[in-house]
N, C-alpha and C positions, 0 to 999 in steps of 0.2 A: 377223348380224342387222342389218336397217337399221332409222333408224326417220326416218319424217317429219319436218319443220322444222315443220309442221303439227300435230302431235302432241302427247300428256302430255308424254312426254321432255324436249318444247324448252322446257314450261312447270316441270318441275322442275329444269330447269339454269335459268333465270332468277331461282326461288326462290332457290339454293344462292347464286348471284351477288347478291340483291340482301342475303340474311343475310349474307355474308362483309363487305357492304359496312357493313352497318348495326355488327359485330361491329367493324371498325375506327374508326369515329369515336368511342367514348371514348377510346382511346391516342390518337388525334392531339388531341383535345381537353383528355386531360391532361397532353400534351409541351407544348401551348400556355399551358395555362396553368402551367407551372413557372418558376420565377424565372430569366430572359432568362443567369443569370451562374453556374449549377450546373455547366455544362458544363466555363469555363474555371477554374473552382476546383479541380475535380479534374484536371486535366490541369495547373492550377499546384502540384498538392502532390503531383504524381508527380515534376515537374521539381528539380534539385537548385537550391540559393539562389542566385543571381547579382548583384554588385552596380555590373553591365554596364548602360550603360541603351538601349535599341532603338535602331533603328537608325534610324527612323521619330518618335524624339522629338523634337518643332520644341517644347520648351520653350526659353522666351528666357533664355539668359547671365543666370546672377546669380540666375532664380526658383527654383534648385535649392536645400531648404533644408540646410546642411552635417552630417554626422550627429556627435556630441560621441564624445570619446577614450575607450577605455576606462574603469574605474577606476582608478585608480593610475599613468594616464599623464601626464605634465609634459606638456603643454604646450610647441610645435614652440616655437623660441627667434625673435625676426624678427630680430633684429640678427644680423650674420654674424658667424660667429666667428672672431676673429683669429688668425692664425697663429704660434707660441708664438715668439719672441724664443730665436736663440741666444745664447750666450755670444762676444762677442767674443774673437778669437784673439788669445793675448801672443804678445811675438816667442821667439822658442824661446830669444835667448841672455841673458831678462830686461831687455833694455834697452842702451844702447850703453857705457853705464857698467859694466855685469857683466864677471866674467871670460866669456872666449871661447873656453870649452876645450870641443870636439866629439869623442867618440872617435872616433867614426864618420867625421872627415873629415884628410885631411892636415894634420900638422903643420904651422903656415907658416913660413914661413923667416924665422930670427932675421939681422937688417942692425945693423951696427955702424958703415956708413962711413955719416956722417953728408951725404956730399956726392952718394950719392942721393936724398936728399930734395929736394921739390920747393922752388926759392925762395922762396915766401912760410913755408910748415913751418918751411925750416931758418932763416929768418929771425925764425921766432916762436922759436922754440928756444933759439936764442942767446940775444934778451933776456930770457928769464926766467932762462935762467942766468949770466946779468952781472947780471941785479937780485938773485938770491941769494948772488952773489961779493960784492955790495956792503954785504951787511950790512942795509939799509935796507927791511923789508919796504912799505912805501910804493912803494916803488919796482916794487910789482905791479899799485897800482892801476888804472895805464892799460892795461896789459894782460889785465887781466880783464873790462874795460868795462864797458856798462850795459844794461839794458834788455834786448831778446831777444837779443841778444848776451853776455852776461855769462858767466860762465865758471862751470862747475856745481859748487860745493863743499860739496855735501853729496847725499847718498840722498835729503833728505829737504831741504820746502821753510826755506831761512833768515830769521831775522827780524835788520834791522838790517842795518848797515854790512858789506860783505864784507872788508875787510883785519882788520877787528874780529875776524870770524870767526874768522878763519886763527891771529891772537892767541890765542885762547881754545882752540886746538888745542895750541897749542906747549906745552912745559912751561916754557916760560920767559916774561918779560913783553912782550918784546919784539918774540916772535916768530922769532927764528935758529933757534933749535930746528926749526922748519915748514922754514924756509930752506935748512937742510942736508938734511933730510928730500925735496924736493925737486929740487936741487939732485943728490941724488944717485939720484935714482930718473931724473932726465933724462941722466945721465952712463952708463948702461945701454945693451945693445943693443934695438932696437923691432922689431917687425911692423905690416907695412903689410896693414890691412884689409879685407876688403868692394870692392876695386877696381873702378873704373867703373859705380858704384851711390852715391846719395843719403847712403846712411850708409858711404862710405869715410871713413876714419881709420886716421893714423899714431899707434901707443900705446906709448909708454914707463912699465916695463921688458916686457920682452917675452914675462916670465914669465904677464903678463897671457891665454895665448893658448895656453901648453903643459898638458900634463896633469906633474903636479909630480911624480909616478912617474916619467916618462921625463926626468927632469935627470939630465945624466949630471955627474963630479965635480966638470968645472971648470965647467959651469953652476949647481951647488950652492954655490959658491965665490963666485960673483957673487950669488946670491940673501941669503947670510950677513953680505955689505957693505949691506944692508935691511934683513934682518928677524935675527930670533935663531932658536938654532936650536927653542927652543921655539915660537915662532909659527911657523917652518914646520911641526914635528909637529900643531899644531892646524889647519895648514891644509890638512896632506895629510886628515885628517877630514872637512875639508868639503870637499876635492875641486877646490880652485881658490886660485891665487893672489887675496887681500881683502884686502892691505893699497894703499898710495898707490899710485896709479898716473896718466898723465896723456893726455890725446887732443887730435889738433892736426886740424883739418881739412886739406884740399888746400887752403884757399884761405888759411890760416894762421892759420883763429882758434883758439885757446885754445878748447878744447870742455870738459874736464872736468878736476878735480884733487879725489879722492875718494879714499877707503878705505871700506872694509866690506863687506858681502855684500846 
């Protein structure tokens, strides 16, 4: 069936178009007037929290305001933190005055001839054992000297005159007592130690340097012209020859004349 452009038809399809039209302007009239920001509200509380900020933000350095810690947060520290201080390292054999006894490394060889010692050694050597032949404890004090030089007689820092000292050691008043004490702790055989190093030293007696287990008889023999046999029982306890003993440099000074542990 046709019908005319002329006709009812074409005026009741005009009617239906201009009602469809009149039926849409309240919805676009009340999308207009809805508040401009409903849209992106829900589309910001479907999206999960982000504390990114666009990529599009031209805020200037610095206007961003900083958000506060937690509860119960300290507060970032600004001074940096230092890094904790070791313990400085001891020398493993106590110091150059300690006995020198390492299981762990080769015995050193016990020297008796006194004329491989270096010249200046063997000429420190001698005079202190002609000042103890002499009787005259006096007769150490240029060899013990002064100042960073001085010759260490004791563990522990002294107060006072050092031949004083050495007096106040001896059981007698004079001193001889030290004298032969001495005297014969130098008349022993030594090891030469720490070679071509800062801390080499020649040390008399030599016991200074073995483990007191491995003396065999006639080295036990020479250790008893020293000490008694009870101070060696107390010293195999502690594991080292601590009584006198003496260290000479290469260059011939008098380095130490000590006992103890």
């Amino acid at each position: 069936m046709s019908f005319s452009m002329s006709g009812k038809p074409r005026g009741l399809v005009l009617r239906i178009s201009f009602a469809a039209c009149c039926a849409a302007i309240p919805l676009v009239v009340c999308l207009a007037s809805s508040p401009a920001y409903a849209l992106s509200e829900i589309k910001r509380e479907e999206l999960p929290p982000t504390v990114t900020p666009p990529a599009d933000d031209m805020s200037p350095p610095g206007s961003t305001v900083p958000m506060p810690n937690p509860v119960g947060t300290p507060p970032p520290s600004s001074q940096p933190t230092a890094p904790a201080e070791s313990e400085p390292d001891s020398p493993a054999d106590g110091g150059v005055t300690r006995p020198r006894v390492d299981p762990d490394t080769p015995v050193p060889e016990v020297i008796y001839d006194l004329g491989k010692l270096p010249e200046p050694v063997r000429r420190m050597h001698d005079l202190i054992v002609e000042a103890c032949k002499g009787g005259d404890i006096e007769k150490l004090r240029p060899l013990i000297g002064t100042g960073d030089n001085t010759t260490q007689l004791s563990l522990t820092d002294i107060d006072g005159d050092a031949v004083a000292f050495l007096k106040g050691l001896s059981g007698d008043p004079d001193g001889q007592e030290i004298l032969a004490i001495l005297e014969e702790v130098l008349d022993a055989g030594y090891v030469h130690l720490d070679a071509g190093t800062p801390q080499e030293l020649y040390v008399w007696p030599y016991f200074f340097a073995l483990p007191l287990d491995k003396l065999d008889a006639k080295q036990r023999v020479e250790l008893f012209k020293i000490v008694t046999a009870g101070d060696f029982d107390d010293m195999k306890q502690f594991g080292a020859y601590i009584f006198y003993r003496v260290g000479i440099t290469p260059s011939g000074q008098w380095s130490f004349f000590v006992a103890g542990d």
